[in-house]
C-alpha positions, 0 to 999 in steps of 0.5 A: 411925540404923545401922538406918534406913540399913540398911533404906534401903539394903539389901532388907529386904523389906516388913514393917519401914519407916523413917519420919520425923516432920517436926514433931520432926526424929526418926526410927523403925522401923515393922513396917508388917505388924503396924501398918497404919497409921503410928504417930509416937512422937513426936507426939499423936494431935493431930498423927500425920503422919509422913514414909516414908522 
């Protein structure tokens, strides 16, 4: 969560993004350069929304 709020608050700039899964109520750090899309840990590929914080 100290990361998440880090990211949130302060300009890390556009590679890391914080991103929540609404299904599971949990959330993760994304380094959006490497991954184009978003990628939930949490879900299956049935079920990849996520949330951008």
């Amino acid at each position: 969560m100290a990361l998440i709020h880090i990211i949130n608050t302060y300009d890390v700039g556009e590679n890391y993004n914080a991103y929540s899964c609404p299904m599971t109520n949990k959330k993760w750090v994304q380094n959006s350069k490497k991954l184009n899309m978003v990628s939930n840990p949490y879900m299956t590929v049935s079920a990849p929304s996520a949330l951008l914080l």
